[in-house]
N, C-alpha and C positions, 0 to 999 in steps of 0.2 A: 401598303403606302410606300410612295416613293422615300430610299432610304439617303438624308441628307440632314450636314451639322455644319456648325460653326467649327473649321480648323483650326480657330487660337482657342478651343477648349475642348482640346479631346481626349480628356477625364474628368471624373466627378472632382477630383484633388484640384483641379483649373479650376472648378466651378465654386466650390468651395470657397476658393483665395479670391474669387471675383465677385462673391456673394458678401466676402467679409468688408467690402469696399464700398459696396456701393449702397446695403441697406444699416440703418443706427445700428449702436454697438449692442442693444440692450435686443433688437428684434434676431441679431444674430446668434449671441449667446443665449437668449430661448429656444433657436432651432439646433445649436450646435452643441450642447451641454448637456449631461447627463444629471445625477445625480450624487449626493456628499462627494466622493474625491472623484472619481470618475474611474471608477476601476472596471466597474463593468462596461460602460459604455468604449475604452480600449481593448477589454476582453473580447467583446462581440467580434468583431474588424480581426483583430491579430490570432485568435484562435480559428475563424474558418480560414485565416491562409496559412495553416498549418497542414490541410488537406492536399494532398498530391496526387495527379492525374497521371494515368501512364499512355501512354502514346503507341500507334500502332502503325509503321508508318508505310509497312508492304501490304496490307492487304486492300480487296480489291475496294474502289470507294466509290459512290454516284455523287457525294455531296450530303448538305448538311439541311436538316427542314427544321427550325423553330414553332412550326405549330404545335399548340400542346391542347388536349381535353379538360374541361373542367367542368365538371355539374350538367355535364350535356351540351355545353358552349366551345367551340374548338375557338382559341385565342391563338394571335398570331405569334405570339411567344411565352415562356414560362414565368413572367413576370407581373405583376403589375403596381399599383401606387396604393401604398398604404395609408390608413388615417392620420391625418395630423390637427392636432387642434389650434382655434388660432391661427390659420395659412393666411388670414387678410392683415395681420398685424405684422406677419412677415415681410412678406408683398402686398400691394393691395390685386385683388382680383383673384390671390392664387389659386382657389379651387376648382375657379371656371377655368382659367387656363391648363391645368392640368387636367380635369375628367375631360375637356374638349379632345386635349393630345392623347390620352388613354381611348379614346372613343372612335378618333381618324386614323389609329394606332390596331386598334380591335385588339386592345389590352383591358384585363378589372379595376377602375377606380372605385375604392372604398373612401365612403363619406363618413366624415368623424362627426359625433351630436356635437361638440363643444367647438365646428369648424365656423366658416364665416358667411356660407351659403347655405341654401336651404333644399331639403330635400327635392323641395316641387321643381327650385330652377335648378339642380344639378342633374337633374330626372328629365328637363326637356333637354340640356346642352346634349344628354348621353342618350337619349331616344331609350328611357327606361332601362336601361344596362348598366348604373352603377351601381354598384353592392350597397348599405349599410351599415354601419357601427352603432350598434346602441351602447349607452354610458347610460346604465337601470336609473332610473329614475326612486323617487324613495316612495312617490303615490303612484300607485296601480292607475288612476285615471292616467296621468299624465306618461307613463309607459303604455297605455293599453293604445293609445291617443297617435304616441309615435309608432307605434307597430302599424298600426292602421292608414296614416300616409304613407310609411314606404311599403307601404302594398296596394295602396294607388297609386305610387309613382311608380309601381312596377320595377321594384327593387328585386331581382332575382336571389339575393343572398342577406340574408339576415347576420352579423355579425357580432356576437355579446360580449363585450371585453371583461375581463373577471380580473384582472393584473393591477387593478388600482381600488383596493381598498380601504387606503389613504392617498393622504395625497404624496408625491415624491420629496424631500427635502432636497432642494434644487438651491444651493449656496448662489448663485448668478441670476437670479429670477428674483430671491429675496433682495439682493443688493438694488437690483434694478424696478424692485414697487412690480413685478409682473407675477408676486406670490398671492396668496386671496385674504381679505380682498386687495385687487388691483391698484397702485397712485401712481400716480405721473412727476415724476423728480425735476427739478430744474437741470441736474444732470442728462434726465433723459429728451428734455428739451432741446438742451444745446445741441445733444447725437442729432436731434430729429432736423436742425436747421442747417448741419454740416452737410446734410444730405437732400440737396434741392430735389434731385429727380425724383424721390422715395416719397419727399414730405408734396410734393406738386400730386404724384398720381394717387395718393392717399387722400388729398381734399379734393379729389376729382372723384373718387369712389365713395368718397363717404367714410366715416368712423369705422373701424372695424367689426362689428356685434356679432351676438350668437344666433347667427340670422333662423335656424329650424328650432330654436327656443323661444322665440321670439312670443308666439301665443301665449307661453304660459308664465312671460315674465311683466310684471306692475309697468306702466308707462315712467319714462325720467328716472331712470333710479341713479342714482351719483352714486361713485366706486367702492363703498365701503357700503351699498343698498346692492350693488351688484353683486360682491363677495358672500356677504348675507344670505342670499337668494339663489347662488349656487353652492353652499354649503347645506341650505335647507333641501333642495332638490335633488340632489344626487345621493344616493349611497353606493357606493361601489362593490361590496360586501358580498356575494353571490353564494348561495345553497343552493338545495336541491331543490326546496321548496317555492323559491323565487324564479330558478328555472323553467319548474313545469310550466305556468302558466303563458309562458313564452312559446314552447312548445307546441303547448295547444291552438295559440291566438298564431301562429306564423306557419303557413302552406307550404313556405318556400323552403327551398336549401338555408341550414343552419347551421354556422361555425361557432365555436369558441375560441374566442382569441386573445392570447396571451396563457397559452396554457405552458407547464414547467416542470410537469412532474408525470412520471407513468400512473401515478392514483388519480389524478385528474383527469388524463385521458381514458380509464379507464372507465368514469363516471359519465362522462359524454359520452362515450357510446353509448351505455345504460341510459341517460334520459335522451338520448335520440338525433346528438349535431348528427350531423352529416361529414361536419368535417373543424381540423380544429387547426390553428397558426401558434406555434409554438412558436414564443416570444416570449424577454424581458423588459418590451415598452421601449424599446430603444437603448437599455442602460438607464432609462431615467428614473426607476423606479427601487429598485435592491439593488446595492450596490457588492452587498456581500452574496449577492448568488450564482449562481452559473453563467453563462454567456449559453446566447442560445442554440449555438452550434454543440455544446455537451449537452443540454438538454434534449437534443432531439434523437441522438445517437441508439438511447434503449427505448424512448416512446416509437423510434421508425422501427427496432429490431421485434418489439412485442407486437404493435397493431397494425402491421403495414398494410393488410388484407384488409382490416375493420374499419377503415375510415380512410378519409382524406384528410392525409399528412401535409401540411403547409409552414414555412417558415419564414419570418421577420426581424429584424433587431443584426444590423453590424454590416448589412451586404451593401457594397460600394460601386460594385463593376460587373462586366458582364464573366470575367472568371469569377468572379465572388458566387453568381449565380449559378457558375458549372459546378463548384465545388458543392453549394450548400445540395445542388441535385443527387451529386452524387451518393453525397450521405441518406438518400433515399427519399427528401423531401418531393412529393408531387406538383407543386410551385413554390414561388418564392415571391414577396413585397418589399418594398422599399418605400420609406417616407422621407429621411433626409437628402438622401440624392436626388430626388426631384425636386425638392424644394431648394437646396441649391442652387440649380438648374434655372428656377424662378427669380429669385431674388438676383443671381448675375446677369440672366438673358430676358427677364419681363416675359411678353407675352410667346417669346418665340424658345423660351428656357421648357419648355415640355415637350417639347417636340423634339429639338437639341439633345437632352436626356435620354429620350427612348432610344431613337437614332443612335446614339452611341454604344447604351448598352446591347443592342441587338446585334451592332458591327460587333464588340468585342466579343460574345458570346457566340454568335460563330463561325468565327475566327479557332476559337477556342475547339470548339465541335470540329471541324476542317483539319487542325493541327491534331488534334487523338483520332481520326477517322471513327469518328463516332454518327451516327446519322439522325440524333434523335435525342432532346432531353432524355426521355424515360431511359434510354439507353445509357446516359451517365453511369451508373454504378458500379456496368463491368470495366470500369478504367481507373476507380479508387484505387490506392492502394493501400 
């Protein structure tokens, strides 16, 4: 796809400050906040540009190719858009507008259970090519239920997030009634009417909901029926023994995502991902643990061969992406820079994003005469 952005924001830092503007105070600091002080959600960002690249600038060079392998799938770059819950509360529409851009992009959109669209319609926008995310459910019916539509929607990757086995203590989420259950503040009303264009394309799309939960939740439930309801339905909690049957029920490529530890990774292999995203949720979830760029350091140096290595949580730009490669990651995702990207540009904010991070990354490839993500590693230093 032809590559083309908006010049008054040619960074995700534009998008960010344009994002902060023009959607409510309260749908920004959900997408922009991490958890208690926010130590990890600044660890992520400032420790992989800690990473230095070394540059080669005599020898001989053809140029730079972005396509990367994944699962059998050759993707037109080593990126793609990671889950975010709640993207229609952000923006409205966001999930269609981005797996569309990941799609005309020929990049992986991963769908979150707790997003705002539903497997079936994210699965016609993507012609059956978007990954994903299950958030386990606590009854076997109703996980055995969702494993079963996205494998008629021809979901080629199954995704199990294991990183939230509470919920995060999100100081900005509780002030703003977007903790569970959910209320709606007179505060958050006044944000919603300083923002006509936001509050216009919102009642043109309809109320935000958990549209691929939707079957298994009571008709009308008011916010404190909703909170209830997904507090009885999720456990986040993952063992071995809650795994297998995942295993068994899913044909497809299997990630585990949000993994943090080399004992972790090394149980996935034993019950059978295929491949795992080594993440801390964004920051939004420990605040006292690693950033995930130290997390991935000993899990790439022990299992590089055993799996497919992937990594999430802090990456901003397309250097962000060179470096977190060169630490040995075989891709990389992003969730708040495209959502960004949404919330300042609407329906043309995914397209905007990709477009830019593919300029800057390689740009970056071009500048080290590097020819090739996988090649990243000999240019660490």
């Amino acid at each position: 796809m032809q590559i083309k952005y908006n010049s008054n924001y040619p960074s995700i830092d534009d998008l960010r400050n344009k994002a902060r503007k023009k959607i409510p105070r309260f749908a920004f600091e959900y997408l922009d906040g991490g958890c208690n002080e926010d130590v990890n959600l600044l660890k992520n960002t400032s420790e992989i540009r800690e990473v230095e690249l070394k540059p080669y600038y005599l020898k001989d060079y053809a140029g730079a190719e972005l396509k990367t392998e994944l699962f059998g799938h050759v993707y037109d770059a080593p990126f793609g858009v990671a889950p975010v819950g709640l993207q229609g509360l952000i923006y409205p529409n966001a999930p269609e507008i981005l797996a569309r851009a990941a799609f005309q992009h020929n990049i992986p959109f991963i769908l979150s259970t707790v997003t705002t669209s539903s497997i079936e319609r994210i699965s016609e926008i993507t012609q059956g090519r978007a990954w994903f995310q299950l958030y386990h459910p606590a009854e076997d019916v109703i996980r055995d239920n969702i494993i079963k539509r996205a494998a008629s929607a021809q979901c080629p990757v199954l995704a199990v997030l294991c990183d939230v086995p509470s919920f995060g203590y999100r100081p900005r989420d509780i002030r703003n009634g977007l903790a569970m259950p959910p209320r709606m503040t007179l505060r958050n009303i006044w944000q919603i009417m300083g923002k006509p264009e936001w509050a216009l394309k919102t009642w043109v799309h309809g109320q935000p909901a958990f549209a691929t939960l939707k079957p298994y939740m009571p008709k009308r439930l008011d916010m404190k029926q909703l909170g209830l309801f997904m507090n009885r339905t999720f456990s986040g909690r993952l063992n071995e023994e809650r795994i297998k049957p995942i295993r068994d029920k899913w044909k497809g490529k299997l990630v585990l995502k949000g993994v943090a530890s080399e004992e972790d990774t090394e149980m996935a292999i034993r019950l059978g991902f295929d491949g795992i995203i080594v993440s801390n949720h964004g920051g939004r979830q420990l605040d006292a643990g690693q950033s995930a760029i130290r997390s991935l350091s000993p899990i790439v140096k022990r299992f590089k061969d055993k799996l497919t290595i992937m990594m999430d949580s802090g990456i901003r730009s397309g250097p962000d992406v060179a470096r977190v490669l060169a630490c040995g990651a075989d891709f990389t995702f992003m969730g708040r820079s495209f959502m960004y990207g949404v919330a300042a540009l609407g329906k043309e904010g995914g397209n905007h994003t990709i477009s830019i991070l593919k300029t800057q990354l390689r740009q970056v490839l071009e500048q080290l005469c590097c020819a090739r993500p996988k090649d990243l590693p000999k240019h660490v230093i």
